[in-house]
N, C-alpha and C positions, 0 to 999 in steps of 0.2 A: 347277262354277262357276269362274269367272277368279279370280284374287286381284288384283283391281279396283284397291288401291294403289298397284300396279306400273304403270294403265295410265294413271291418273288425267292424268299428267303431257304422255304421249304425245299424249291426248285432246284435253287444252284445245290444246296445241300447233298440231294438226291443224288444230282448232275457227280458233286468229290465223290458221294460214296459210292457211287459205280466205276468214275476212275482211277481213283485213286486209293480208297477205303480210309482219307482224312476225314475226320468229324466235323462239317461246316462250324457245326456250335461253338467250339475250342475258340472260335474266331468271334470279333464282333459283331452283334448279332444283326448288323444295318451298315453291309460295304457299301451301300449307295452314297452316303457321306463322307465316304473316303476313295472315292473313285478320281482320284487327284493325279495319279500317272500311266503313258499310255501304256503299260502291262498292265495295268487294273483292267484300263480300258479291253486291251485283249480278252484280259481272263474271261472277264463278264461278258464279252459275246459268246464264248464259250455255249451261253444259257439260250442264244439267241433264236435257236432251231428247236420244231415241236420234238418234245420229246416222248409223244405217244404216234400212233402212226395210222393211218385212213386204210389200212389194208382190207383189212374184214370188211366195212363199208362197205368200200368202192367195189372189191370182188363179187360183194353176196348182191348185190345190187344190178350186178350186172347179166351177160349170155355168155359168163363165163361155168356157170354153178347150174347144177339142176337139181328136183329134189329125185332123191332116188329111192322113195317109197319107204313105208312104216319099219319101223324095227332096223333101219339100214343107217348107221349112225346115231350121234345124239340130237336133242332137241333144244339145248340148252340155249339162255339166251344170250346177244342179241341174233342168233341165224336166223330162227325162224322169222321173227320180226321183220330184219332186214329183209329176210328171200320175198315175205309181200309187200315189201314196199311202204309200210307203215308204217307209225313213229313211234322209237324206240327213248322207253322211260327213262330206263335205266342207265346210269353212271358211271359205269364202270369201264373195265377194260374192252377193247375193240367195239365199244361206243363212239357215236357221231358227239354225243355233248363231251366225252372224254376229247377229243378230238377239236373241238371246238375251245373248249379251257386253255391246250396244251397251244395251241396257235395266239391265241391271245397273251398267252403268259410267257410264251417267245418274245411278242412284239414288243411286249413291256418291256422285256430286257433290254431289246435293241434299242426303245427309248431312252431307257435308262444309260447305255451308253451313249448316245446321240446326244444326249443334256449333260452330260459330264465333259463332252467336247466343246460344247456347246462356251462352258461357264469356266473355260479352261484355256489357257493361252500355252497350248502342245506343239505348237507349228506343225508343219509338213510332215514329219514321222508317224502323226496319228490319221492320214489323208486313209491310208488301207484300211485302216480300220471303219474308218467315220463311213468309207463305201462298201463295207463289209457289213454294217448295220442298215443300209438303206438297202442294199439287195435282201439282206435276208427279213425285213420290214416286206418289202414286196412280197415277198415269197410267200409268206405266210397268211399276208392277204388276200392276194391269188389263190392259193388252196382253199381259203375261208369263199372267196363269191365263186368259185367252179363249185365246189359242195354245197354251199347254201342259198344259194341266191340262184333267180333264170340264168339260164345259157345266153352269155354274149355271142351275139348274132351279127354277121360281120355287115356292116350297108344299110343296119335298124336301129332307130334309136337309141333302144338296151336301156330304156326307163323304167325299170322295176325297181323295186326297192334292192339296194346291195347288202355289203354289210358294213359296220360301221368300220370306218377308216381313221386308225389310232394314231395318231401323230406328238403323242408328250404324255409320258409317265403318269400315271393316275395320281391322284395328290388329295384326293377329296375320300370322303367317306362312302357315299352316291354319287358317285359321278353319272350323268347323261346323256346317252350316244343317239348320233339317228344312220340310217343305215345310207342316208343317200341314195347313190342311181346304179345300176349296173355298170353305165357308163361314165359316173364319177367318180368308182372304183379303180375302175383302169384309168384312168387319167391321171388319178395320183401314183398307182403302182408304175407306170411309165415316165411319169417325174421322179423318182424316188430310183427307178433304173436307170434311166438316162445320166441322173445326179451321182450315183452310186460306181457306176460300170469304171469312168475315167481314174477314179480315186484307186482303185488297185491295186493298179501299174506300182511294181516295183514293192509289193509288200510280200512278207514272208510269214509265214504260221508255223507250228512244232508240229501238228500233223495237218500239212495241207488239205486233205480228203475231208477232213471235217468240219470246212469252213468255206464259203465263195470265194473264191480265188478267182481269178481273172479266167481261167477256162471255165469251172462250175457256173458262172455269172451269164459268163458268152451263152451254157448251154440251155440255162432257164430263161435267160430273153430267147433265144430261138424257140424256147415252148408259148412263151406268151404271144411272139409276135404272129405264132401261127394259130393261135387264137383270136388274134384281134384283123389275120388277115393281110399283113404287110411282109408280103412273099418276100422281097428286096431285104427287109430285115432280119427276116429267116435266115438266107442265105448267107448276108453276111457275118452274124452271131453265130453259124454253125461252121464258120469257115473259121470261127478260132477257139474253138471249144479244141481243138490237135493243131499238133504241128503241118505249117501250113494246106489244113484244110483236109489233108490225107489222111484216110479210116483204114484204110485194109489191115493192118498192123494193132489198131486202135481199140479194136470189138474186144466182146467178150469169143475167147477161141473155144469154140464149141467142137470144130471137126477137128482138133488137133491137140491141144493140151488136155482143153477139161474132157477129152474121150476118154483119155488114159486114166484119169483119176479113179481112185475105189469111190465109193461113195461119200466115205467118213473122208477123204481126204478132198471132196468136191464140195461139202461144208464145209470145210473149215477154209480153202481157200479164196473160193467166189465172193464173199466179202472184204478181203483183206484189202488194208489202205494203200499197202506197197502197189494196188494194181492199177496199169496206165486206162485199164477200162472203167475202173469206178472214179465217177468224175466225182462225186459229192457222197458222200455217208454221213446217215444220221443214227447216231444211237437212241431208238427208241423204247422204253419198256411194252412189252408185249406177250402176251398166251399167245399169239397168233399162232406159231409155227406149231403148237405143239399136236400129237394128232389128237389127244385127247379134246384140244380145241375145235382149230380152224381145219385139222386134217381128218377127222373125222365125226365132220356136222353132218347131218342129214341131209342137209342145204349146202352145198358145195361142189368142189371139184370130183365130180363123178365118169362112170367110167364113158357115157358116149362122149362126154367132151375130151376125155382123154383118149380117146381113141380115133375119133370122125375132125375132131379141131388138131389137140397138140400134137399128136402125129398122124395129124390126116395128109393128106398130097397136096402142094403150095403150085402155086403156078409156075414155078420150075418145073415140076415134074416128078420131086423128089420130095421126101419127108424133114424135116429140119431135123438135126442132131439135140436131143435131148436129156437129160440126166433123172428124167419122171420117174416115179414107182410106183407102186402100190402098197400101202401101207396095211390094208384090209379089203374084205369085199365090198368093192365100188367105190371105197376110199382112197384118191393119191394126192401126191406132192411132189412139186417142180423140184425141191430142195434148193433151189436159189436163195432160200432165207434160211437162217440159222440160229436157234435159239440158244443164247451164253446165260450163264447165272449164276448172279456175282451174292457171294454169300456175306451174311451181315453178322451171323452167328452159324457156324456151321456144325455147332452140336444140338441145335434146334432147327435148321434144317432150312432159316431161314434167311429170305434176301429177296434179290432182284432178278426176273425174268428178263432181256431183253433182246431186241435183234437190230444187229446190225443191217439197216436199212439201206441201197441204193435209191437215193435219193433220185439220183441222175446218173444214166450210164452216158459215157461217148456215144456209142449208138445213137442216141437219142437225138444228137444232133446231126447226124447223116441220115437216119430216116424221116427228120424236121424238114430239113433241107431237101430230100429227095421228093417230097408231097408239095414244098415251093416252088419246084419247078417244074412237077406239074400243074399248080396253078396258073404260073405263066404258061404253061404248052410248052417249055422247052424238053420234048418228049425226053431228047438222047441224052442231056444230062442225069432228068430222074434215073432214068434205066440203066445209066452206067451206078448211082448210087445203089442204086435195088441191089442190082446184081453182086456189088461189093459186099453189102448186107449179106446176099444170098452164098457168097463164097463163105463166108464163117459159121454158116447152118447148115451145111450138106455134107455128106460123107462124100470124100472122093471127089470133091467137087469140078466140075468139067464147065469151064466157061464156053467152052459151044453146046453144049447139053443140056445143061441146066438156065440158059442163059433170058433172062426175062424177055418178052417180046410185047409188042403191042398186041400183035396177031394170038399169041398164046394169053395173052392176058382175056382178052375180048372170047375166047373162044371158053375157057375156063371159066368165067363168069358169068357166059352169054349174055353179053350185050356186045351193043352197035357204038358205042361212043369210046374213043379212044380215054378220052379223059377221066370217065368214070372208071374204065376197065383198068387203067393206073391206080386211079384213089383208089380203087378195091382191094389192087395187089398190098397198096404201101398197108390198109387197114388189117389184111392177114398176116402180113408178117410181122406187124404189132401185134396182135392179138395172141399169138403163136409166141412172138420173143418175149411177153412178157408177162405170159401166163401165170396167175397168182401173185402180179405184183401191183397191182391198182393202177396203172393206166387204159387198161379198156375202156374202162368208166371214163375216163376222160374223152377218150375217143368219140362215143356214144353222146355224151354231152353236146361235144365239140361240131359231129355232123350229124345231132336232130338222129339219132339212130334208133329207132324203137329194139324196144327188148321183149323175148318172150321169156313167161317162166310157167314151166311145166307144173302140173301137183298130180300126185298118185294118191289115191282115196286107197285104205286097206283094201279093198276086192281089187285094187288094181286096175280100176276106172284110170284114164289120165284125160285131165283139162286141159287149157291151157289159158295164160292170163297175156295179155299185153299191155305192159307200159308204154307210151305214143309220148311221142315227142312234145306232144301240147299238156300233158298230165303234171301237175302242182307237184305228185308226188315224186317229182325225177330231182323236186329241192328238198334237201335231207332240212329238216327239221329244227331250227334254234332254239336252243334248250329253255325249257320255260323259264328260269329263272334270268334268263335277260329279258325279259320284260323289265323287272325291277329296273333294269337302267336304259327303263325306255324304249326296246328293242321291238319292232313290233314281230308276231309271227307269222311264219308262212303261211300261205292259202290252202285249205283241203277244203 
């Protein structure tokens, strides 16, 4: 691990000069000791969300990317690395230890505000906040054991080592962490939610979209609890991410506004904070989007997945409305991410890459909720969600038409069991809604999914590899230097 102290300062700094273009320096050079009222408080959660982002990872990682053969993109790293599944050395941008830093040096903030509430008689005005630092404390911890640690496994122990679980500002020079359980991980993330969720109510932010709020909150316990299995929690966590509970309004409008959009004006709008669909945005620095990066790796979104997946036929019947393109041969992009670039000196050309991140769409918690109730078997509820889902990705959409079925579902997938033939539906229309934005990989995590990843030899031999749900390699890699604080590393 980092010793987070040291970078606290660098962080927020970054943090002004991307929103602001204030000079942290100007100021003193250690607000921890002056974190004495609760706008300080505010400000400094500010810091409290990673500010680099799991995209590349999670993507290349996944059966979302294939290689599409010699000379057909670049090979720079971490793609190659990632697409086998092996551990990536390097540090840098759309790295797992990039990645790993940026979650750690969140939590510390939100410690750092937690101890400033903590040694401070605020009353009640700082209750939003104090739950605005315990959710995004979980949050980050959450990311850290889905990426690094085994798959919690709903009804199994989940005693593998997790990751260490930070609860107070680092203060030492070597500090010593141990990583715990899988399932001592979530036990505190769940104390830290449960603690966090009630404190809310009633607080106000200058851009909400950028902070848990009482909806964004609802919609990440509805991801956790369908991790851990407690369908009844889903449910009700997803029933207040919207006004009461109703989505159709709520999505991102795929068949009807953003059709119309040119393309430059379907960037620029798809992240905007004004939108009732982006429940949470995170500004994170990123090359991701660019195509010289993530859009045209050799390893990536290529043309059968764009072709046979993102607009292949759903079990509706119909293809989902999408904004794709092609950026080069066998190269595309969803264009749901947008990269901004906040200049530091602009006759030197230089600054900050970064993209506004949907953290958490609304969606997110209707298609949470619609896989809860198929866990229960309550078929007709999922199916009325699906289909709500499915009216905001079809052109023309016709609810006798297009309309989900058991019978269409099972016949579509060929299988015999109702249940599976739902989980199958809700895993496509994930896949599909959220193509190029790193929750496959969770998906995959979440249901033991094996992955294939194809390789093309120059004669244009193709192999094929598979990741299985039992393989060490499906835990991304902690970075060697947390050892130093004791960390042990994963198994290969």
């Amino acid at each position: 691990m980092k010793f987070y102290n040291r970078y606290i300062i660098a962080l927020m700094g970054a943090f002004l000069l991307l929103s602001s273009c204030k000079k942290y320096l100007d100021q003193s050079p250690d607000m921890r000791a002056e974190i004495n009222t609760v706008d300080k408080v505010a400000q400094l959660l500010v810091s409290a969300y990673p500010k680099y982002n799991y995209l590349a990872m999670a993507e290349t990682y996944s059966d979302n990317v294939v290689d599409k053969g010699a000379g057909v993109g670049h090979v720079a790293e971490p793609f190659p690395t990632l697409y086998k599944w092996a551990d990536v050395e390097d540090t840098g941008n759309n790295t797992p230890t990039q990645y790993w830093n940026a979650c750690y040096e969140a939590i510390n903030n939100a410690n750092q505000a937690l101890d400033a509430i903590e040694k401070n008689n605020f009353g009640a005005e700082v209750n939003p906040y104090k739950g605005e630092a315990l959710i995004a404390r979980a949050y980050a911890h959450f990311m850290l054991v889905t990426f690094f640690a085994k798959e919690y496994t709903i009804g199994a122990t989940n005693d593998a080592p997790g990751i260490p679980y930070v609860t107070k500002p680092e203060t030492t020079t070597l500090p010593q962490y141990n990583r715990g359980t899988v399932a001592s991980v979530y036990e505190q993330i769940q104390k830290d939610l449960e603690e966090g969720l009630p404190l809310l109510a009633g607080g106000t932010w200058k851009v909400p979209k950028y902070h848990f709020t009482p909806a964004a909150a609802s919609a990440f316990a509805s991801r956790f609890y369908l991790f851990k299995g407690e369908w009844d929690k889903v449910i009700a966590n997803a029933n207040l991410v919207v006004p009461n509970g109703i989505y159709l309004n709520n999505q991102r409008p795929w068949n009807t506004t953003l059709a119309n959009y040119t393309s430059a004006e379907f960037r620029a709008e798809i992240t905007k904070a004004d939108k009732n669909y982006n429940i949470l945005l995170g500004e994170t620095y990123s090359t991701y989007q660019r195509s010289s990066v993530g859009g045209t790796t050799r390893y990536g979104f290529g043309t059968t997945i764009f072709s046979n997946i993102y607009n292949g036929l759903t079990v509706t019947g119909a293809r989902f409305v999408n904004k794709g393109l092609r950026w080069s041969d066998n190269n595309y992009t969803t264009y749901t991410l947008n990269e901004y670039f906040h200049y530091t000196n602009v006759t030197a050309g230089i600054g900050f890459p970064y993209i506004m991140q949907p953290l958490i769409l609304a969606e997110e918690g209707l298609i949470n909720r619609a896989e809860a109730y198929i866990q229960k078997e309550d078929y007709n509820s999922a199916i009325a969600d699906l289909n709500t889902f499915a009216s905001q990705r079809i052109s023309n959409y016709n609810a006798t038409t297009h309309a989900v079925t058991v019978a269409k579902a099972k016949t579509f997938f060929n299988v015999t069991d109702d249940k599976e033939a739902l989980l199958k539906t809700v895993l496509q229309f994930k896949q599909i809604g959220w193509m190029s934005e790193g929750m496959r990989w969770m998906d995959i995590v979440r249901h033991h999914l094996p992955v294939v990843h194809n390789h093309l030899a120059v004669d244009g031999t193709e192999t094929f590899e598979t990741l299985s749900p039992t393989d060490n390699r499906r835990m991304f890699q902690i970075p060697r230097e947390a050892q130093i604080a004791g960390v042990a590393l994963n198994p290969r």
